[in-house]
C-alpha positions as CSV (number, residue, x, y, z in Angstrom):
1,X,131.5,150.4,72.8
2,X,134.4,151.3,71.2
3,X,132.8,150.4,67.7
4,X,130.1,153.4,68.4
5,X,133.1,156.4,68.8
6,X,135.0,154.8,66.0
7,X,132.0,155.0,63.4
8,X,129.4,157.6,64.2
9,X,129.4,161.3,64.4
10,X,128.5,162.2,68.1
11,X,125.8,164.4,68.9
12,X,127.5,167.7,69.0
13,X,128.5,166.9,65.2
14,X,125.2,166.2,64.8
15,X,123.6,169.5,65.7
16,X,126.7,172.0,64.2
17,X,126.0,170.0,60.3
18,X,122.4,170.4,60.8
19,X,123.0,174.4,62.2
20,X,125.3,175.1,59.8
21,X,124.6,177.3,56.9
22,X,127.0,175.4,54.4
23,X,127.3,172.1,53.4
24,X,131.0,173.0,53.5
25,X,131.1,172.8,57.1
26,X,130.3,170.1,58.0
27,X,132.6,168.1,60.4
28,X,135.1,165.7,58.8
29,X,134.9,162.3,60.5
30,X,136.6,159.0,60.3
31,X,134.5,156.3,59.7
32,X,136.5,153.2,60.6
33,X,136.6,150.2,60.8
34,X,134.1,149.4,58.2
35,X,131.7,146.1,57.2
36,X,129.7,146.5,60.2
37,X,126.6,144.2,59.9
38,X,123.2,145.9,60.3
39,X,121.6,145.5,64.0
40,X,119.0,142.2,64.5
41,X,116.9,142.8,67.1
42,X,116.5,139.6,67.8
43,X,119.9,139.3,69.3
44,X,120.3,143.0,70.2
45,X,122.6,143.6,73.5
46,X,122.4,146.7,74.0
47,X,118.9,149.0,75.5
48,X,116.2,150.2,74.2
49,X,115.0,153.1,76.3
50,X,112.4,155.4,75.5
51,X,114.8,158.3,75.6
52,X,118.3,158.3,75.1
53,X,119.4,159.3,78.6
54,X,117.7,155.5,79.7
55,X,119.4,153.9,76.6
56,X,123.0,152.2,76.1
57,X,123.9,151.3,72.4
58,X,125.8,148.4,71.3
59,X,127.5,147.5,67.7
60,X,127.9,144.4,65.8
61,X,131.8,143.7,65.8
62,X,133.0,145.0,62.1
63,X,133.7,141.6,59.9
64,X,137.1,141.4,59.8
65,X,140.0,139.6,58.4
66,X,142.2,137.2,60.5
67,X,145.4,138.5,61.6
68,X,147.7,138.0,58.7
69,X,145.3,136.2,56.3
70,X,146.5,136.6,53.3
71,X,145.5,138.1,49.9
72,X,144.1,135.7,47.3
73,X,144.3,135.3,44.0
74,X,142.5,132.9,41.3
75,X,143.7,132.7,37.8
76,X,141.6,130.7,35.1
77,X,142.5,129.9,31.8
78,X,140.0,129.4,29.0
79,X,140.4,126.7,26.6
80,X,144.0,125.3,27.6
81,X,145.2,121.6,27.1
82,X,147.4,119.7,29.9
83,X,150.5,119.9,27.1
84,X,150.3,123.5,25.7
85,X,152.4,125.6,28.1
86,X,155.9,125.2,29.1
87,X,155.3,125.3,32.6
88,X,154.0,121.2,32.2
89,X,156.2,120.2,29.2
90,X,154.2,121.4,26.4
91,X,156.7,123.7,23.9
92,X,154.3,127.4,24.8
93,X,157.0,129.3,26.8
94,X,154.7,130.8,30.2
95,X,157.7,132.2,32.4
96,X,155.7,133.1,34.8
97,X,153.8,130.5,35.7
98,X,157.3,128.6,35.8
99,X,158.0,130.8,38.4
100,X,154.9,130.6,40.4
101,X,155.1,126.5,39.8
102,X,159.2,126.0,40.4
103,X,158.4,127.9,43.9
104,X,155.1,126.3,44.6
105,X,153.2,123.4,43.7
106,X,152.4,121.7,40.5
107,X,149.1,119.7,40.8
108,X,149.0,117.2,37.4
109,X,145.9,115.2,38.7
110,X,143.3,117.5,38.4
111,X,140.1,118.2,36.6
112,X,137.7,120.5,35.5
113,X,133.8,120.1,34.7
114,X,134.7,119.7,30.6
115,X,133.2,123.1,29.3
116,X,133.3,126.8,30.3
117,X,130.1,128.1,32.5
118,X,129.6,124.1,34.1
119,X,133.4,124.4,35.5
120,X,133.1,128.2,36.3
121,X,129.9,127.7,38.6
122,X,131.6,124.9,40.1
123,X,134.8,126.6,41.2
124,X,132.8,129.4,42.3
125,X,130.3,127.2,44.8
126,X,132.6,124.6,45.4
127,X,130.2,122.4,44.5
128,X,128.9,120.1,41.0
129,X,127.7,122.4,38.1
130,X,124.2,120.7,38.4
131,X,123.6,120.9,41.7
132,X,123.9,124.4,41.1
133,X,121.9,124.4,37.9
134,X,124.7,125.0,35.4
135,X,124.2,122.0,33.7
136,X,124.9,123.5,30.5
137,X,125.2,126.7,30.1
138,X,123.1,130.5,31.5
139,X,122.1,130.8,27.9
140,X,118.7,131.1,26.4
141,X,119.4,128.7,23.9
142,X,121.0,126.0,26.4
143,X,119.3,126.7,29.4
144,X,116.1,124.1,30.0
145,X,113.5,124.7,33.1
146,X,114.9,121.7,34.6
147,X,116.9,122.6,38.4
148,X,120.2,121.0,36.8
149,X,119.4,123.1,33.6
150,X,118.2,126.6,34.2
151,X,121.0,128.6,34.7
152,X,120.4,130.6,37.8
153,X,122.9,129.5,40.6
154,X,120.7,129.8,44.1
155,X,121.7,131.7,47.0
156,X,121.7,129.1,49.2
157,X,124.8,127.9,47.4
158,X,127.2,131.0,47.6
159,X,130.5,132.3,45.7
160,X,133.5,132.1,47.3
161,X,133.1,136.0,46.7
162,X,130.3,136.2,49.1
163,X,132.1,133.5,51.5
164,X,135.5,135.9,51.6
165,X,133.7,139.0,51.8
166,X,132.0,137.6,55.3
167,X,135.6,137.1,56.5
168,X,135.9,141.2,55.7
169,X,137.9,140.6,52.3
170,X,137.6,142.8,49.3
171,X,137.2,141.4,46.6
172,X,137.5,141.8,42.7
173,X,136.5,140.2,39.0
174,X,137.8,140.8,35.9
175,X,137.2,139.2,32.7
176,X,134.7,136.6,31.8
177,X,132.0,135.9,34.3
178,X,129.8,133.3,32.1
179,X,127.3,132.3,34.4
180,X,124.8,135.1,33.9
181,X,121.2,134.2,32.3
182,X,121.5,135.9,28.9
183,X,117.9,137.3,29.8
184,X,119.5,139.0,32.9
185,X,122.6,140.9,30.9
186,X,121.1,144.1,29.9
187,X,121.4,147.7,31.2
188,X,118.0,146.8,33.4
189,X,119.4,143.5,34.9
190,X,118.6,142.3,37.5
191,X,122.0,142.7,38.1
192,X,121.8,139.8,41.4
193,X,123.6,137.1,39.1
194,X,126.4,139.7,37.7
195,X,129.7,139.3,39.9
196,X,128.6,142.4,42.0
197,X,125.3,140.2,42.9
198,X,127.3,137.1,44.1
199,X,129.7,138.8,46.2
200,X,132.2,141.1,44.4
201,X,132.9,144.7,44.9
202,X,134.2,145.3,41.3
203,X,134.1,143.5,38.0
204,X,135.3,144.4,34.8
205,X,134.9,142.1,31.8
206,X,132.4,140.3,30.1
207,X,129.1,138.3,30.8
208,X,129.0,135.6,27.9
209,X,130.8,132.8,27.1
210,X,133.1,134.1,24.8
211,X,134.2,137.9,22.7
212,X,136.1,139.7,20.4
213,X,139.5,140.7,22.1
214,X,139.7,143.9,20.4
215,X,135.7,144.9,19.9
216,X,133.8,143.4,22.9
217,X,130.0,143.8,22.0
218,X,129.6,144.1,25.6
219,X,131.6,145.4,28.1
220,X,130.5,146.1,31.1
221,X,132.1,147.3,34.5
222,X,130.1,146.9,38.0
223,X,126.5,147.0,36.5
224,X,127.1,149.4,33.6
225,X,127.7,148.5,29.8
226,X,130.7,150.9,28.1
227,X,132.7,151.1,25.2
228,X,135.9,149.4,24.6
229,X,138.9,151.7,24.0
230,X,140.2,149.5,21.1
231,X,143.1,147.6,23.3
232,X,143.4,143.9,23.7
233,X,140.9,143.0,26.0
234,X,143.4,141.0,28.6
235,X,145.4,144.1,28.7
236,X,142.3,145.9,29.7
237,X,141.5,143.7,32.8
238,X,144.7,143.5,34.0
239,X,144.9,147.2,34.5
240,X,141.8,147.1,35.8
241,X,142.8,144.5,38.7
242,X,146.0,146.3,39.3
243,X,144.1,149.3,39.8
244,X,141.6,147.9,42.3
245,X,143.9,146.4,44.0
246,X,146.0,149.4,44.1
247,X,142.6,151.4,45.0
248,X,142.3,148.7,47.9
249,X,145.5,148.5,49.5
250,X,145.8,152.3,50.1
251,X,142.1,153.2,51.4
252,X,142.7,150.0,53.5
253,X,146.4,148.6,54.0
254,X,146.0,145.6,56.5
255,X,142.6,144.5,54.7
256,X,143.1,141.7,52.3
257,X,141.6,141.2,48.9
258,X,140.2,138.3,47.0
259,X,141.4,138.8,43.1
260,X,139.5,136.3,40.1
261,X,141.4,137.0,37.2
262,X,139.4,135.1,34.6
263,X,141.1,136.7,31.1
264,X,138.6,135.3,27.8
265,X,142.3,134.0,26.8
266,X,143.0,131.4,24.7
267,X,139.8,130.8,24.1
268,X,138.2,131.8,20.5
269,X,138.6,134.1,18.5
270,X,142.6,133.8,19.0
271,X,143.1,137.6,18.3
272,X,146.9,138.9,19.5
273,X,149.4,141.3,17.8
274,X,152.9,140.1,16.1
275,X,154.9,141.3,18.6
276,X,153.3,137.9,20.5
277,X,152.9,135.4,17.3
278,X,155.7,136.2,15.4
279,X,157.5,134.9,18.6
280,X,156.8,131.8,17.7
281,X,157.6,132.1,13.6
282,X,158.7,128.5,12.2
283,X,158.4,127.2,15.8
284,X,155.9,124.6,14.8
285,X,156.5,123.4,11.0
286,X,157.7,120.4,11.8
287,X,154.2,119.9,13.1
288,X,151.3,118.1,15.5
289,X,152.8,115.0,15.3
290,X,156.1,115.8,16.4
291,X,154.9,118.2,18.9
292,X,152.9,115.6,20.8
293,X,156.0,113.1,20.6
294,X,158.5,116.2,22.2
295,X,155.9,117.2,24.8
296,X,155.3,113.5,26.1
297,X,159.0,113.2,26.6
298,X,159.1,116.1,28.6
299,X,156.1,115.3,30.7
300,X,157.6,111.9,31.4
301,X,160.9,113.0,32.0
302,X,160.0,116.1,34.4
303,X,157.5,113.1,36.2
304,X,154.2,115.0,35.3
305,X,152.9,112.0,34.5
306,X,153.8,108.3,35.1
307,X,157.3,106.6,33.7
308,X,154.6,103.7,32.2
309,X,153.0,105.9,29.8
310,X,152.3,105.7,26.1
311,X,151.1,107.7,23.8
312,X,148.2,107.1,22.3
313,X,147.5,106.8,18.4
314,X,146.6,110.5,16.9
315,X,142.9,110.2,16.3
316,X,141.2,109.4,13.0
317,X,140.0,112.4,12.6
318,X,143.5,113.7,12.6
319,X,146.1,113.6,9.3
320,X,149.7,112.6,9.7
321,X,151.4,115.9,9.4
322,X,153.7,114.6,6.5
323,X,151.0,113.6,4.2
324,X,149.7,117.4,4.0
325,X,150.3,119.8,1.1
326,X,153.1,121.9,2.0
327,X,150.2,124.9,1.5
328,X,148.1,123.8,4.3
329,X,151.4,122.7,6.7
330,X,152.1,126.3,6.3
331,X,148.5,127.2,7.1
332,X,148.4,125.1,10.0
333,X,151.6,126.2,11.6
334,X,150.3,129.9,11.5
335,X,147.4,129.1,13.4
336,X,149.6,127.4,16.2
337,X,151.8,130.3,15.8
338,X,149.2,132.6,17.0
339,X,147.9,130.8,19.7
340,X,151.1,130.3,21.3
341,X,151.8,133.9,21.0
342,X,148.3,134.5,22.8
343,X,149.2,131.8,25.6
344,X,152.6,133.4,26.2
345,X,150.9,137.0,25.8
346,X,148.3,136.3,28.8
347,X,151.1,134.6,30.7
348,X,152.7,137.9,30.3
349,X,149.8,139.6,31.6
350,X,149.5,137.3,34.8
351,X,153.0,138.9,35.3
352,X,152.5,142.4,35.4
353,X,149.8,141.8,38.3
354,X,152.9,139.9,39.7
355,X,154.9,142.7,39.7
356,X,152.9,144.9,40.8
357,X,152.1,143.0,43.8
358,X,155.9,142.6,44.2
359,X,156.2,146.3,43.9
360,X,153.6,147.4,46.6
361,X,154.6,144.8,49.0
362,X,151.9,142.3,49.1
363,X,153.0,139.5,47.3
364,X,155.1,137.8,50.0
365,X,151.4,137.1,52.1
366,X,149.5,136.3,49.1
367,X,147.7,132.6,48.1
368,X,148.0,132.0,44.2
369,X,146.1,129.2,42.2
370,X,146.7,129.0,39.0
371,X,143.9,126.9,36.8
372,X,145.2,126.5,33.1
373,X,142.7,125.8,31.4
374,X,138.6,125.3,32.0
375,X,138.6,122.4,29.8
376,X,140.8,120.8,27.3
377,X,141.9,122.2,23.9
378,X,139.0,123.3,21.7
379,X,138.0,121.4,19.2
380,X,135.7,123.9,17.9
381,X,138.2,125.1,15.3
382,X,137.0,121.9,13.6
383,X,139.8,119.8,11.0
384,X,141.1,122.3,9.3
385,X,141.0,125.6,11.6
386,X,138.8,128.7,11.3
387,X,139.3,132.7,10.3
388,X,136.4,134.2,9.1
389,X,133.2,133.3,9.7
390,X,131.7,133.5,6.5
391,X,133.5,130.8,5.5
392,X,131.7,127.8,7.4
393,X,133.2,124.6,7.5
394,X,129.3,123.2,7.9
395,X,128.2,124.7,4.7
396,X,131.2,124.9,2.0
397,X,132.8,121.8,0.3
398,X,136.1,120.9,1.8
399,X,138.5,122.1,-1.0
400,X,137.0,125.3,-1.3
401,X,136.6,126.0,2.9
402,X,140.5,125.2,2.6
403,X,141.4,127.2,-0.3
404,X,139.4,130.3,1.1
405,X,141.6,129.7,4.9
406,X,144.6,130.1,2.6
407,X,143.6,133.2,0.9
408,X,143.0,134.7,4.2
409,X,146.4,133.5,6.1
410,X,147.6,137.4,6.9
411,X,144.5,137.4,8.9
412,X,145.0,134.7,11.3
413,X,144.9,136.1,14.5
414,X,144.3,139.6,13.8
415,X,141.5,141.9,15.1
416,X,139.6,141.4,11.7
417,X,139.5,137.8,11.7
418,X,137.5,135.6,14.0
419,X,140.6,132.7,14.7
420,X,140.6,128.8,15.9
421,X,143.3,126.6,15.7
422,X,142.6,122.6,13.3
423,X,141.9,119.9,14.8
424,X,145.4,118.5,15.0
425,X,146.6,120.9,17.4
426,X,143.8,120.5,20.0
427,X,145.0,116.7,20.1
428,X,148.5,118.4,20.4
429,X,147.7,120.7,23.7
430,X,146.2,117.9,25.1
431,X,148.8,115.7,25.1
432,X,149.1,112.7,26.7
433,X,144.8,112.7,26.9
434,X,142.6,111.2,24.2
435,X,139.7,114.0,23.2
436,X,139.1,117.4,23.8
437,X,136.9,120.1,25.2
438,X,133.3,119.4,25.8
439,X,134.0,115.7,26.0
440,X,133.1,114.8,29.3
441,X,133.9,111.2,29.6
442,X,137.9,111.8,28.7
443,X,140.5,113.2,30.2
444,X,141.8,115.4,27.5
445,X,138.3,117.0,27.9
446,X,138.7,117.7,31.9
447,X,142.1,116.8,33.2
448,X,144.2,120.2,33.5
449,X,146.9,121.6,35.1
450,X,146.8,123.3,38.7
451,X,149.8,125.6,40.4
452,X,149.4,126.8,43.6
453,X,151.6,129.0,45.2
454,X,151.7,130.5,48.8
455,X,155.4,129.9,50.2
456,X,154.9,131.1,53.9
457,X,152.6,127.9,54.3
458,X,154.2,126.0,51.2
459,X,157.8,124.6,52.0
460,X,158.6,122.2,48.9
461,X,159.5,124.5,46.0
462,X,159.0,123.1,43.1
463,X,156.7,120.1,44.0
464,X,154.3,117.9,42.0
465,X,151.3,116.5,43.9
466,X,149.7,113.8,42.3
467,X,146.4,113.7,44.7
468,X,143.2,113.4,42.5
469,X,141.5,117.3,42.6
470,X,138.1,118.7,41.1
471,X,137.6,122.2,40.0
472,X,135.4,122.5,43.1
473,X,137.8,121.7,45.3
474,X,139.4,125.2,45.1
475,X,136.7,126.8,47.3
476,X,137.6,124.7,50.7
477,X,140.9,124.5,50.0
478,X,141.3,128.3,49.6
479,X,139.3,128.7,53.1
480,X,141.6,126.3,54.8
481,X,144.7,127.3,53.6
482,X,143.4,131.1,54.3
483,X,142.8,130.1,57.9
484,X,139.0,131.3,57.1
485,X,135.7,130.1,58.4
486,X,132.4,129.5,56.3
487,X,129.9,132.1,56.5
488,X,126.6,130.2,58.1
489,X,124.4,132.7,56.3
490,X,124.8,134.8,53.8
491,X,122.2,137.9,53.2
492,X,120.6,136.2,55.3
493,X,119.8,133.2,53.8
494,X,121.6,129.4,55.3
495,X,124.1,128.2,53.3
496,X,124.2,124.6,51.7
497,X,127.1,122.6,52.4
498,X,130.2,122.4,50.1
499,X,130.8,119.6,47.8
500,X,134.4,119.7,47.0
501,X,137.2,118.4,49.2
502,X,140.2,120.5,50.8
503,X,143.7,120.1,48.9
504,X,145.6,121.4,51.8
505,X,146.7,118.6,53.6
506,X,149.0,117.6,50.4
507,X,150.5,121.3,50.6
508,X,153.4,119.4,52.2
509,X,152.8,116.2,52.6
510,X,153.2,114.5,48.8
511,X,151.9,111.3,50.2
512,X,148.6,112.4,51.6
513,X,145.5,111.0,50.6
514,X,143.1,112.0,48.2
515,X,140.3,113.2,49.9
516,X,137.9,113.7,46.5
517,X,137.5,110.0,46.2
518,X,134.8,109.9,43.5
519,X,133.2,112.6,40.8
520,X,131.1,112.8,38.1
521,X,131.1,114.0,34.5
522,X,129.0,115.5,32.2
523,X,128.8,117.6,29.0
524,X,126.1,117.2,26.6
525,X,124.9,113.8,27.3
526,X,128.7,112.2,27.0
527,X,129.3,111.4,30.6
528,X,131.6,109.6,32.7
529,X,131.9,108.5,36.3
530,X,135.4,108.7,39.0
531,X,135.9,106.4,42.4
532,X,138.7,105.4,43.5
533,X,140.8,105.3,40.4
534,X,138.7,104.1,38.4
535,X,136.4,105.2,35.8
536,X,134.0,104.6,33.5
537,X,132.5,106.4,30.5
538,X,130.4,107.1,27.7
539,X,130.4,108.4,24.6
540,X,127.5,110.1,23.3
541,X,127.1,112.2,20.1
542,X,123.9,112.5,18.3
543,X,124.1,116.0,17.4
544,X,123.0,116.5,13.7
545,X,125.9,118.8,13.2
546,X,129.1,117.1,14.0
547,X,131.5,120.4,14.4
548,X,134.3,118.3,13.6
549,X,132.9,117.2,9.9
550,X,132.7,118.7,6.4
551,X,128.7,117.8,5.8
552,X,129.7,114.9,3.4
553,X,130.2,113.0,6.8
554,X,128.0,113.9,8.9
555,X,126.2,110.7,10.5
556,X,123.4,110.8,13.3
557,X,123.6,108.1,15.9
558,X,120.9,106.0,17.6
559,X,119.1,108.4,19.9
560,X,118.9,105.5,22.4
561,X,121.4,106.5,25.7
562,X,121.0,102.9,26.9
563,X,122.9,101.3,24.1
564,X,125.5,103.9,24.6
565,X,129.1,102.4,24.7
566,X,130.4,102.0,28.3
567,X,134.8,101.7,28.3
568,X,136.0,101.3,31.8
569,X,139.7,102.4,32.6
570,X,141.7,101.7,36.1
571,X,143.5,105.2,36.2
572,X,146.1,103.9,38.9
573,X,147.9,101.9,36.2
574,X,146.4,103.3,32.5
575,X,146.1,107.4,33.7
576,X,145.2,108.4,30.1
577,X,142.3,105.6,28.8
578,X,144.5,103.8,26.8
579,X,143.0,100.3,27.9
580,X,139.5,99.5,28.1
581,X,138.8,97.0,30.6
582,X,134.9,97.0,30.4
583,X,134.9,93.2,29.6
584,X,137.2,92.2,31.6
585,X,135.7,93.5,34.9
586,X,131.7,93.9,34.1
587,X,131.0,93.8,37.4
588,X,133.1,96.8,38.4
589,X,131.7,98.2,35.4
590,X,127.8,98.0,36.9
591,X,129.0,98.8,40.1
592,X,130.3,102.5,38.6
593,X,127.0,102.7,36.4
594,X,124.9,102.6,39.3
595,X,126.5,105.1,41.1
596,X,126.4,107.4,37.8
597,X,122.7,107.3,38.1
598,X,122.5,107.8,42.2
599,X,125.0,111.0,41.3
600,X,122.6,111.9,38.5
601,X,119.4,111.9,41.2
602,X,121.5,113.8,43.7
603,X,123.0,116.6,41.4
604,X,119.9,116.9,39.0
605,X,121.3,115.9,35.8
606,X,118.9,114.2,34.3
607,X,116.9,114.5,32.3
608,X,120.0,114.1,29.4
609,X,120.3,117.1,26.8
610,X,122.2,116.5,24.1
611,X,122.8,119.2,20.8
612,X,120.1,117.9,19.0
613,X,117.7,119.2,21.7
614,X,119.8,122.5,22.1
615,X,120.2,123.3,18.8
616,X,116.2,122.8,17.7
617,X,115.6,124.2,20.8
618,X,112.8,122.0,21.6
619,X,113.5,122.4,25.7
620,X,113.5,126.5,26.1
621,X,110.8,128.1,23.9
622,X,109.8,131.0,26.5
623,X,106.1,130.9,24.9
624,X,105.1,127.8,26.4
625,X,106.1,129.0,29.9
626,X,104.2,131.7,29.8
């Protein structure tokens, strides 16, 4: 076989390396092609004599690439409402994700799982966060022993990592991972739920959920922890992909790589230098108020969402812009200063793998998808914004926790503070939705934007697909797009079958159906159900520490999930949950509660886990499973 000549060092070779008297002289041999599975003797072709006169060898065929499959790339946002950058009418300019959406596609019906490590396990399956035990989050203080809860994604349920790297791609990580068991994240591992475990060659980021952008705690590249060299973090990984990449692409020019660019941007702490925020100086003093009113008209007038809408009241949580201090409107706006520098910085970086794709001739045959945002704007900031730490909105009096954000203003966004953005501007990202991260049964909690790019299969520049997607729906499409087929096995174990649904038959037909017809939702107990344009929801909060209250009003619900407030909304005519129809239509209402609880059997998600349990931690004391 031609495999055998191609890849192993003949006989001859053989006897001169182990004759000669210096390592020096032995032969030097190409080794190509490479990714040759190991020989099962089960299905063995070639024979086994007892000498190698009465013998023939035979090779598995190297895994290989398709003719012209193209490279891939995956960019996720963290923390990034529908309306916060310019590329879907919110007033953050992104430049380059303009020009990846005005010559591609702009998805504006599409959702993620609600929260970080549920909707990162689910794009990487292609399958519900539960059903690959990522109900919460890998962390010892979230996970539960529970096979919805426990953190630890199976291997019959592979990573697209491990499904491209069958097809003979190479493929890279860089930034945050999040779905690695906190007890598995130390220099002793294991290291088979770190990215190099679940399919990629390199990674370069972080583990956890979330870091400092100038001082990671823990930085780790392949299996190793190092030091950080004192840069912005995002800059950091995106050298590090160009230079895999680079790395790549000259040991192995016609090979194609699989990129997951994954930068811990925008979430917490907002940390980015002036040259970004000052950008954005005075940008914002007229306020949330007026911001959500200027980026709905935009939406509706570039048709990302319906010509029908409304926008809904700001919440009660929220005050009218007007009626603040002129101390704290200052305050405020530097927060939202910051973060839209940040959001333009990362957008930035996103570019300069751009260009050097450009540069080295691979981006013309290369399949972009763009994910802004894992979940909706934070609200984690809580009303009136964080900077340091110390300074806990859950344990100071109001006045003071302000008066002490006001002192430290030249901090906001710096390296030496620790930065979120008021409450006010996470209802502002999220324009037109209702809510915010972690909040599972609304929109503005799961409904983000999508680009995809790929103009040799892509005609329409410049589209908008209105199809309903889910955040696991990246995997298939991404295979069919790619031309790829599924791995049957990988190491050796069968591989379950994928739960999200193909986008690419609306690549270029706007009019195709959606094929992801119904999906559940479900953070923290607060859950929500999707079929066929309609959805129904609950609400459910009985954490003893409301992030979004000063302790003077701080309440704790019922514990009872079964008196827990049902809305129902008909998303083909009310897309953002502005009209609850529950008692109108209580029938259509049971109908979608029972097959809430038939997805909750299926996926594992009960039992329900709500703060209360997390944050006693009355579900993961290690002791008892001893």
């Amino acid at each position: 076989m031609k495999y055998a000549y191609q890849r192993i060092i003949t006989l001859s070779a053989i006897a001169v390396a182990f004759s000669a008297p210096a390592f020096a002289q032995l032969p030097q041999v190409k080794v190509t092609p490479a990714n040759i599975a190991p020989i099962d003797p089960a299905t063995y072709k070639g024979v086994e004599g007892k000498t190698l006169a009465e013998s023939k060898e035979w090779w598995n065929k190297p895994l290989k690439a398709p003719k012209g499959a193209p490279n891939i790339v995956w960019i996720l946002l963290d923390d990034v409402g529908f309306g916060a950058s310019g590329t879907f009418g919110g007033l953050i300019s992104t430049p380059n994700f303009d020009t990846l959406a005005n010559n591609g596609l702009r998805y504006t019906n599409f959702h993620t799982a609600g929260i970080c490590a549920p909707t990162r396990s689910s794009l990487l399956t292609g399958r519900n966060h539960h059903y690959v035990h990522m109900g919460n989050f890998a962390h010892a203080s979230t996970a539960a022993g529970f096979p919805g809860y426990d953190g630890r994604i199976p291997p019959d349920k592979g990573t697209i990592a491990e499904a491209l790297r069958a097809n003979g791609y190479s493929t890279f990580a860089v930034g945050k991972w999040g779905v690695t068991p906190d007890e598995d994240t130390t220099a002793v591992g294991p290291f088979d739920r770190w990215p190099t475990g679940k399919g990629f060659d390199h990674h370069f980021g972080f583990l956890e959920s979330a870091t400092d952008q100038y001082n990671p705690p823990h930085l780790v590249e392949d299996n190793f922890h190092i030091k950080p060299d004192g840069r912005n973090l995002n800059e950091q990984i995106t050298d590090k992909a160009i230079a895999y990449i680079d790395a790549a692409h000259k040991a192995a020019p016609d090979q194609p790589f699989f990129l997951y660019y994954a930068p811990g941007a925008t979430h917490a702490p907002h940390q980015v230098s002036h040259e970004w925020s000052d950008l954005y100086k005075g940008k914002f003093d007229e306020g949330w108020d007026v911001y959500r009113e200027k980026v709905f008209e935009n939406q509706k007038k570039a048709g990302y969402i319906p010509a029908y809408a409304k926008l809904p009241e700001r919440n009660e949580r929220i005050q009218a812009w007007n009626s603040l201090p002129a101390d704290q409107r200052k305050l405020y706006s530097r927060f939202m200063e910051v973060y839209a520098g940040y959001l333009t910085y990362i957008d930035h970086q996103v570019g300069r793998v751009i260009s050097y794709l450009k540069a080295s001739g691979q981006f013309d045959n290369t399949l972009v998808f763009v994910m802004i945002g894992d979940n909706g704007a934070s609200k984690e900031g809580t009303v009136h914004g964080t900077i340091n730490p110390k300074n806990s909105a859950l344990t100071t009096p109001e006045a003071d926790y302000i008066k002490k954000n006001e002192s430290d203003y030249e901090t906001i966004g710096t390296p030496e503070a620790s930065t979120n953005y008021p409450l006010g501007w996470a209802q502002a990202a999220n324009t037109p939705f209702k809510y915010w991260k972690s909040d599972a049964d609304a929109e503005g909690g799961t409904h983000n934007p999508l680009i995809v790019y790929y103009p040799k299969l892509i005609t329409e520049k410049g589209g908008i697909r209105t199809q309903y997607g889910h955040v696991s729906d990246i995997f298939p499409t991404t295979i069919e797009a790619a031309g790829l087929k599924l791995p049957e096995y990988v190491k050796g174990i069968k591989q379950d079958t994928l739960q999200g649904k193909s986008l690419f038959s609306s690549f270029n037909n706007a009019q195709a159906k959606s094929l992801h017809t119904q999906q559940y939702y479900y953070i923290f107990t607060s859950r929500s159900i999707y079929k066929d344009g309609w959805k129904a929801e609950a609400a459910h909060r009985p954490d003893n520490v409301d992030l979004l209250n000063f302790p003077k009003e701080k309440t704790i619900p019922e514990r009872n999930y079964d008196k827990d407030v049902w809305k129902l909304y008909n998303l083909n005519e009310d897309f953002n949950e502005r009209v609850d129809l529950a008692k109108k239509y209580p029938e259509k209402l049971k109908e979608l509660k029972d097959l809430f609880d038939a997805e909750a059997k299926k996926n594992h998600i009960y039992p329900f886990i709500d703060r209360d349990d997390i944050n006693n931690k009355r579900i993961h004391n290690l002791e008892n499973n001893n």
